[in-house]
Steps between C-alpha positions, in 0.01 A plus 500: 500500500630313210866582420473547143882612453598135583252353248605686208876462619420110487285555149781644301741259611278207384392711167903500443499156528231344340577763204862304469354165531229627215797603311725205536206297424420697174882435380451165580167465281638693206833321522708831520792308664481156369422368185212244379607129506510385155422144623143466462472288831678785707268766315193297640664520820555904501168506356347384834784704696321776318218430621544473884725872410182652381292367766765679723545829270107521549521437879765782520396754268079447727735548840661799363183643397324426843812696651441778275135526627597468867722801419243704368272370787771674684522863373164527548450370801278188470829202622346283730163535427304224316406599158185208550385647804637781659612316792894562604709243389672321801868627517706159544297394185639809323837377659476207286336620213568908486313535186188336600166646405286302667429391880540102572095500505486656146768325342382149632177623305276494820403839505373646176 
C-alpha cells in the first residue's frame, strides 16, 4: 500500500519551495529590489535576463500547480494511480517525481 502521508509530507515541502523561487523570480521580473539600467546596452541585457526569468516563473508557477493537483489526487484518494490509464504508478518513479500523473508508459506517450 502506497504511503500517502510521505508523499504529501514531500509535496508541501516542494510547494514551499517552488512558491519562493516563483516569488523571488517575480521580484526579480518586476524589479522590486533593483532598479532598471538606464544604459540602453545593459537594459537589452536585463531584457533577455527577463526573459530566461519568465521562462522560469512559468516553469515554477506549472510545478506548483501539478503539486496542487497531486494534493487533491491525495484527499481523495486517487495518488499513484495514472490519470491516462488507471494503471498504479510505480513508487520509485513517484520517489522522483511525487506529483506525477502519469505512468512512464503514458507520459512517454506510448499508451493512449
Amino acid at each position: 500500500m502506497l504511503n500517502t502521508k510521505k508523499y504529501e509530507a514531500q509535496l508541501k515541502e516542494l510547494r514551499q519551495d517552488f512558491a519562493r523561487r516563483v516569488t523571488a523570480i517575480s521580484k526579480d521580473l518586476h524589479h522590486e529590489e533593483t532598479a532598471i539600467e538606464k544604459d540602453f546596452a545593459e537594459q537589452a541585457t536585463q531584457l533577455e535576463n527577463d526573459e530566461v526569468l519568465n521562462s522560469l516563473n512559468d516553469e515554477g508557477k506549472g510545478t506548483v500547480m501539478q503539486i496542487d493537483k497531486a494534493l487533491l489526487r491525495i484527499n481523495n484518494g486517487t495518488f499513484g494511480i495514472c490519470t491516462g490509464c488507471g494503471v498504479k504508478i510505480n513508487e520509485h518513479r513517484l520517489d522522483v517525481v511525487p506529483y506525477a500523473e502519469f505512468c512512464i508508459e503514458c507520459a512517454e506517450g506510448e499508451v493512449s
